[in-house]
C-alpha positions in Angstrom: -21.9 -13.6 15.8 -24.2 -11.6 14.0 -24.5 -8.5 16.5 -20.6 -9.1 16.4 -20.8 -8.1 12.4 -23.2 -5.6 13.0 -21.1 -4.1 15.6 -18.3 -3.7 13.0 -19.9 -2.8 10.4 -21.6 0.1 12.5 -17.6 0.8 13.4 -16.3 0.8 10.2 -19.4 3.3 9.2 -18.5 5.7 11.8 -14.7 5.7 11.1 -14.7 6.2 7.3 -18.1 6.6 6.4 -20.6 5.1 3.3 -17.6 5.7 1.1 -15.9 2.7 3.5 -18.4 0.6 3.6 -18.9 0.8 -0.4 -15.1 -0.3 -0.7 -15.6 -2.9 1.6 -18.6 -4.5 -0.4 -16.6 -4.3 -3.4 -13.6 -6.0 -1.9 -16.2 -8.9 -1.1 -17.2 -8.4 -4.5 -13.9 -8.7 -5.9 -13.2 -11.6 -3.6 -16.0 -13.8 -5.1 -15.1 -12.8 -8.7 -11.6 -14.0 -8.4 -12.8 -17.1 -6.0 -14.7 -17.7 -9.2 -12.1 -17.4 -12.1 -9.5 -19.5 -10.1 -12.1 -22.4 -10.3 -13.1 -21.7 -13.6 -9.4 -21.6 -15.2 -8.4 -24.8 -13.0 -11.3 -26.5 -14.5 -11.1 -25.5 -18.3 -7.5 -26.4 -17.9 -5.5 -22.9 -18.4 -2.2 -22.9 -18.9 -1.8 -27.3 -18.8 -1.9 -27.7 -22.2 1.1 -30.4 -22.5 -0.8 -32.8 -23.9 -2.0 -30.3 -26.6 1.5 -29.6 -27.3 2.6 -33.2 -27.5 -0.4 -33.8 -29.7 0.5 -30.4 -32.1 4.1 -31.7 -32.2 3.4 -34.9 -33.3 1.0 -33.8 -36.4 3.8 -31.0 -37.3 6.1 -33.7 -37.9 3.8 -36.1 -39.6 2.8 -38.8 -36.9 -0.9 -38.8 -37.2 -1.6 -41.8 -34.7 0.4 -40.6 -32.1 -1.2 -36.4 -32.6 -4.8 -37.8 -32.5 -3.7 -40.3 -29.2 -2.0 -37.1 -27.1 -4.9 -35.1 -28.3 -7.3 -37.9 -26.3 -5.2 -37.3 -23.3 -5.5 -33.4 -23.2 -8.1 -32.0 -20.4 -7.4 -28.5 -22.3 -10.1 -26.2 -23.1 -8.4 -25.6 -26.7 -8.6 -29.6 -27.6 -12.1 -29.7 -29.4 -10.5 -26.5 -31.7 -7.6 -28.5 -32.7 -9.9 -31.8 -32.6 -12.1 -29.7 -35.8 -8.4 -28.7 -37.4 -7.9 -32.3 -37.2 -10.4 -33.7 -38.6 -10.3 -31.8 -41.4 -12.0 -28.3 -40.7 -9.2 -25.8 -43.1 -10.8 -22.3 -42.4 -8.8 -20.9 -40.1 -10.7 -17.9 -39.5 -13.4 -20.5 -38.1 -11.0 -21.9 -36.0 -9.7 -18.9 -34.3 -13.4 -17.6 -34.0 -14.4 -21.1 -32.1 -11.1 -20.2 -29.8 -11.7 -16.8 -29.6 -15.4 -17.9 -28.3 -13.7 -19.8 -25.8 -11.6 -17.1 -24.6 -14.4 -14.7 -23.9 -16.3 -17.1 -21.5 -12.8 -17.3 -20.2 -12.6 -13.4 -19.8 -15.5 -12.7 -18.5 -15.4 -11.0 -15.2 -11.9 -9.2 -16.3 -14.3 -6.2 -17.7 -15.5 -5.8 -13.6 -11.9 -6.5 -12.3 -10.4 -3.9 -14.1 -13.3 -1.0 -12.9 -12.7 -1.8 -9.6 -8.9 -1.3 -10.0 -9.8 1.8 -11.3 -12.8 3.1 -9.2 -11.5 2.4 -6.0 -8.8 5.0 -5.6 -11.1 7.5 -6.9 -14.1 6.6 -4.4 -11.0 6.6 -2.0 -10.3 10.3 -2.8 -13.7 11.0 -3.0 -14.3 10.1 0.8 -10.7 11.8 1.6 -12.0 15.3 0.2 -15.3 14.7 2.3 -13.6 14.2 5.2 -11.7 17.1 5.0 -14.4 19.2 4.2 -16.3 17.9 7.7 -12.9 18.4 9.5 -12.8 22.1 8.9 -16.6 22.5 9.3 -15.9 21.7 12.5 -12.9 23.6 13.3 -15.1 26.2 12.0 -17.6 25.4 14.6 -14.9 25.7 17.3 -14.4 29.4 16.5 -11.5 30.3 18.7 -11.7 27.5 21.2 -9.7 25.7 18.4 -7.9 22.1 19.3 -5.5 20.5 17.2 -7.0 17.1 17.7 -10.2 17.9 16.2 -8.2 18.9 13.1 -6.1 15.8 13.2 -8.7 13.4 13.9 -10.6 14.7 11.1 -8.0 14.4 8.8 -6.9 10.9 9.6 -10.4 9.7 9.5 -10.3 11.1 6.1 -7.1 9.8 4.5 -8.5 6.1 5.5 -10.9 5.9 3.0 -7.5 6.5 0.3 -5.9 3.9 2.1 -8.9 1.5 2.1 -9.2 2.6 -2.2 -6.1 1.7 -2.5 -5.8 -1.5 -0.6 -9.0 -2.9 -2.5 -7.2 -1.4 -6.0 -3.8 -2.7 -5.8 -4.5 -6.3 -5.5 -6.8 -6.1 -8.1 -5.0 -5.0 -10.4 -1.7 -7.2 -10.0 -4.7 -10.1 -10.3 -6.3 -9.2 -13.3 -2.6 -8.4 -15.1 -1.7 -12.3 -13.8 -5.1 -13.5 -15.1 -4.9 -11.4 -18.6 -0.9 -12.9 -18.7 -2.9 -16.3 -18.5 -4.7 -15.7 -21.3 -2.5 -13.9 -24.0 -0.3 -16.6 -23.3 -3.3 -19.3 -24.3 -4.3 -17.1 -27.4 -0.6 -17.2 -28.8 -0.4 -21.5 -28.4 -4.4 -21.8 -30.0 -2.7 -19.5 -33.2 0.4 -21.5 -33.2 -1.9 -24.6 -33.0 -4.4 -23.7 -35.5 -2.0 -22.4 -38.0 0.7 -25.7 -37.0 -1.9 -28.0 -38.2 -3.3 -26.7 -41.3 0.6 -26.2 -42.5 2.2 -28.8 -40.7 5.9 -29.0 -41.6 5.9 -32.7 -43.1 3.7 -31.4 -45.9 5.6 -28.5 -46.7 7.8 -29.8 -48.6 7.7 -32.8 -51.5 10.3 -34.3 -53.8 11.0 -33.6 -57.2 11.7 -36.7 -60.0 15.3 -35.9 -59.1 15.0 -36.1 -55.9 15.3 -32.7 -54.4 13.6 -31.5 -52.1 11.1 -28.5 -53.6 8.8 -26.9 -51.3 5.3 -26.4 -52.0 
């Protein structure tokens, strides 16, 4: 098994080079990073926040028991922010700092994701245009006993590391845009949630001796 790896590793090496084997370690790089993040959001509960919602709803329209009971039920990340709005925490510059806090242990890892999406073709190109430049060394070397396949060879050995940078880029990059969707759409429900509680709609209006409504 092992000489197995060695033996393709050795292959791989030979075919496209150092430049290769670099994209190949940061695929498996890659790979673990978003192995990582899929765990991490399925654990802090991104994007199943009904229970949140439930809980916000119920407090907008002025059911206390029944916001602070949905609240109980919610597994979301953004519960102990609301929890603090809740019990009576009104700066909401506090709040959205404790969420934003949140958010970056959430986001960390994106910073890596998006270098690699943007490395990779470049270390792709990189090997390309060495490549080339060993292809026509050696059709140099031929001098007039020139054959076509060395020039071919050369150049297809070449345009695989592109392929290779772009292959490890593309699929990182329509990750990380899912994963960054995830969370702007998480940062827009903690706002509406933070700013839903301190102004719920029950209180924003009271009645006047007449008996009009007169909003505060």
């Amino acid at each position: 098994m092992i000489v197995s790896i060695q033996e393709s590793i050795l292959r791989i090496a030979e075919l496209g080079g150092p430049v290769v084997l670099l994209l190949c370690a940061l695929s498996v790089l890659v790979l673990t990073v978003v192995l990582y993040k899929l765990w991490q959001f399925n654990a802090a509960g991104v994007g199943r926040h009904k229970a949140l919602r439930d809980a916000i709803s119920a407090w907008d329209s002025g059911d206390r028991t029944a916001a602070r009971d949905h609240l109980g039920q919610s597994r979301s990340y953004l519960a102990p922010v609301v929890a603090m709005a809740l019990d009576g925490q009104t700066d909401a510059a506090r709040l959205e700092a404790e969420a934003e806090a949140r958010f970056a242990r959430l986001e960390s890892g994106f910073r890596l994701l998006d270098s690699v999406a943007q490395l990779a073709p470049l270390l792709g190109l990189f090997g390309t245009v060495l490549g080339m430049i060993s292809a026509f060394q050696a059709l140099q070397e031929a001098g007039s006993q020139v054959d076509p396949s060395i020039l071919a060879g050369g150049i297809w050995v070449a345009l695989l590391t592109t392929a290779v940078g772009l292959a490890v880029a593309m699929p990182t990059a329509v990750i990380l845009s899912w994963f960054e969707a995830r969370m702007d759409a998480d940062r827009v429900l903690a706002q509406k949630a933070v700013h839903t509680v301190l102004s719920p709609e029950g209180h924003s209006a009271t009645t006047n001796p007449q008996g009009a409504p007169v909003h505060a």
